[in-house]
N, C-alpha and C positions, 0 to 999 in steps of 0.2 A: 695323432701324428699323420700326417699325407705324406705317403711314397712316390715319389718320382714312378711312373709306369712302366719301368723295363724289365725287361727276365734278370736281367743279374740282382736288382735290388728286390724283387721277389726272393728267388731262391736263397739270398744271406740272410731274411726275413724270417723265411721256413728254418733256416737253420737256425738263427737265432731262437727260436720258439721250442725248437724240438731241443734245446740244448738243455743240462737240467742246473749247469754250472753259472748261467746269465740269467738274469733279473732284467729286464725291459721293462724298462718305464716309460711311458709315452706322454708323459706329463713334463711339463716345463719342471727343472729344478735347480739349486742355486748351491753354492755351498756358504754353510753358514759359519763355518770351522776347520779349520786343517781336519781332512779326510771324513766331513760331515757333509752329508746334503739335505737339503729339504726339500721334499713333492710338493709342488702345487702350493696351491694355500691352505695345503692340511699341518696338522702337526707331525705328519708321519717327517722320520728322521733316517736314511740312508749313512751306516757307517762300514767304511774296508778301509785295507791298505793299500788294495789299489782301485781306482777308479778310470773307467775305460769311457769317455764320452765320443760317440758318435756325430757329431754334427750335419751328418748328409753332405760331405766336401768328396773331392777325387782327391788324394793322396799326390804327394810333389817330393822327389827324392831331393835333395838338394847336390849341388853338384860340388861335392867335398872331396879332393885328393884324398885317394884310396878306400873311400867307402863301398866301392864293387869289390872291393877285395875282402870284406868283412861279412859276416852275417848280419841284417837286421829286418826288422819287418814293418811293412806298411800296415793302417787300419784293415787294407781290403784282408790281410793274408791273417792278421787278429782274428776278424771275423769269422774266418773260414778254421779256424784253428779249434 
């Protein structure tokens, strides 16, 4: 995986690494199955109930009547979480 060069996507990198709750996989993976993934072209098989995919995007709130008034969280704030 190539990271974009900036301090913020360092430092969510270091956090993700240091976290013991996240599994990073830096391999292409697909799902093969409701809540099934597969690495690579191994047979290694990833299963949860939830599944958090990263794509390397900026986050886009959508502009919904009364969503500032609610709690919810973007990828960045996941991350950091």
């Amino acid at each position: 995986m190539v990271l974009a060069s900036s301090n913020n996507t360092i430092a969510v990198e270091i956090q993700i690494e240091a976290n013991p709750n996240i599994t990073w996989y830096k391999k292409p993976v697909k799902f093969v199955a409701p809540k099934l993934l597969q690495v690579g072209d191994t047979d290694e098989i990833i299963t949860a109930d939830r599944i958090f995919i990263a794509a390397g995007s900026r986050p886009h709130i959508p502009n919904i009547p009364g969503i500032h008034n609610v709690p919810y969280m973007t990828s960045t704030e996941a991350l950091r979480q």
